[in-house]
C-alpha positions in Angstrom: 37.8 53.6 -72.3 37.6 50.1 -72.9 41.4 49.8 -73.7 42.5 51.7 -70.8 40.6 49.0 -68.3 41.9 46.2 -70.3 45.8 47.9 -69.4 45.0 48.7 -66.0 43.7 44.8 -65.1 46.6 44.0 -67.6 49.0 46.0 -65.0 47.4 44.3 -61.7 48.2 41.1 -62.6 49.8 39.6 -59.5 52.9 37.7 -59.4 53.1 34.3 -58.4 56.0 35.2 -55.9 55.9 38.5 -53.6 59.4 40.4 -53.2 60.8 38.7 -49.9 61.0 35.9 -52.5 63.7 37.7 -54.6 66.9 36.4 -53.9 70.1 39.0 -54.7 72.5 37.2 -56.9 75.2 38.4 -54.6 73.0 36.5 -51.5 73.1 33.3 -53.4 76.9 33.9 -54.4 78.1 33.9 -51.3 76.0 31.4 -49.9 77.9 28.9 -52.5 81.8 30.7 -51.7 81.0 30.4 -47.8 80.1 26.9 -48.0 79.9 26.9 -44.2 76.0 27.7 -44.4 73.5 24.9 -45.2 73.2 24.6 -49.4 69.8 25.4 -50.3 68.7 23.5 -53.2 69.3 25.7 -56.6 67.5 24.6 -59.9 68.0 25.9 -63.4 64.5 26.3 -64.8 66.1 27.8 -68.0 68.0 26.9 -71.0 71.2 26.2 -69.5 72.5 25.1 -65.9 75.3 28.0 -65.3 75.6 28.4 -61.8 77.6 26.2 -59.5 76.1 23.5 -58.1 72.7 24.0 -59.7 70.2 21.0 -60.9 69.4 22.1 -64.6 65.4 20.6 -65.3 65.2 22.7 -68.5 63.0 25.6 -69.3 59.9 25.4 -67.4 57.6 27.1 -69.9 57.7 23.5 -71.1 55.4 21.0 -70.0 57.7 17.9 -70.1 60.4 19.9 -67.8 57.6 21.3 -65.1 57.1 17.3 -64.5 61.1 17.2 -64.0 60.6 19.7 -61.3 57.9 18.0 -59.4 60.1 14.8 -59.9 63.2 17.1 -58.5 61.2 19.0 -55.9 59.2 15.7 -54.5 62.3 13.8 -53.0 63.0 17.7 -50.7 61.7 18.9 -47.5 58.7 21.5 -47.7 61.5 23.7 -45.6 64.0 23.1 -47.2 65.6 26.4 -48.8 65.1 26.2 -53.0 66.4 29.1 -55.1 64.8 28.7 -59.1 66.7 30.9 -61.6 66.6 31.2 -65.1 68.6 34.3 -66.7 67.1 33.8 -70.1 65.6 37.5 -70.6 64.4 40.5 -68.3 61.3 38.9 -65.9 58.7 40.9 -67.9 59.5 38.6 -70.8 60.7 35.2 -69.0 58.2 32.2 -70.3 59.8 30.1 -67.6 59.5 31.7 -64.4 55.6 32.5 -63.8 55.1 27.9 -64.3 57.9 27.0 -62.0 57.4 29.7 -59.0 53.6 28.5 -59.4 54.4 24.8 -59.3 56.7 25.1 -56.4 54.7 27.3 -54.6 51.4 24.3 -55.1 53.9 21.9 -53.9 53.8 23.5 -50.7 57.4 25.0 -50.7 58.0 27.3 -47.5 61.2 28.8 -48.4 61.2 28.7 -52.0 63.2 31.9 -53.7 63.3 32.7 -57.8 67.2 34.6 -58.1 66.4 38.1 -59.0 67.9 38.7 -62.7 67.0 41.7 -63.9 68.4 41.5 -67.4 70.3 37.9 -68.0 72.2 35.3 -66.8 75.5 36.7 -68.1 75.2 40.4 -66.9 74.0 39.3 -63.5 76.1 36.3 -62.6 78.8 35.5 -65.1 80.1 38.8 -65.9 79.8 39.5 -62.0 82.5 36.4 -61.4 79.8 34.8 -59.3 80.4 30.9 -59.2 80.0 29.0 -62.4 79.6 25.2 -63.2 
C-alpha cells in the first residue's frame, strides 16, 4: 500500500512549465526561416548549441551554467519571447530542463517556452533539416 502512494505522489509531480509552454520544433523553425517576425531569444541549456542562432549556457543541471543563465536572461525584457531547448534525452530523463524552466520562470519571464523534444536533438531538429548553427 505504501508503495503504491509513494508512485501515485511520484506520478503528480507537477511540472515546472504547463503545456501552452511547449514550443513545436516546426514553430521555432520557421520563426528562424521567416525572419520577418521578431527573434525570440533561444538558449541551449544542453550539451551543445545546435540550433541557429541559439546562445549555448551549457547544461543547466549544473550549477556554474544556471548562473550563466541568470547572467544571459538579466540583460532581456521580462516580455521578451525566450525559447530554452536541450535535446539531450526524452524530458522524462532530461537533468537540464526542470533547473532552467524553474530559474526562468523565478526570474519573472512572461513568455518563456522550453522547445518540445520528445526524444533528441537530432531526431527532432537535425534530422528534420530545421536550421542548424
Amino acid at each position: 500500500m505504501l508503495m503504491i502512494m509513494s508512485y501515485a505522489a511520484q506520478s503528480q509531480t507537477k511540472e515546472p512549465w504547463i503545456a501552452s509552454q511547449l514550443m513545436p520544433p516546426k514553430q521555432l523553425a520557421d520563426k528562424i526561416q521567416q525572419a520577418k517576425t521578431p527573434m525570440p531569444l533561444i538558449v541551449n541549456i544542453g550539451p551543445q548549441a545546435v540550433i541557429k542562432g541559439s546562445v549555448d549556457v551549457g547544461p543547466a543541471g549544473e550549477k556554474p551554467n544556471i548562473k550563466k543563465l541568470e547572467t544571459l536572461l538579466s540583460k532581456e525584457d521580462k516580455n521578451r519571447e525566450v525559447v530554452l531547448y536541450c535535446g539531450c534525452c526524452p524530458f522524462d530523463r532530461c537533468p537540464n530542463i526542470r533547473p532552467a524552466f524553474t530559474q526562468i520562470k523565478k526570474m519573472g519571464f512572461k513568455n518563456a517556452k522550453l522547445l518540445d523534444i520528445p526524444k533528441n536533438i537530432k531526431t527532432d531538429w537535425i534530422d528534420k533539416d530545421y536550421p542548424v548553427q
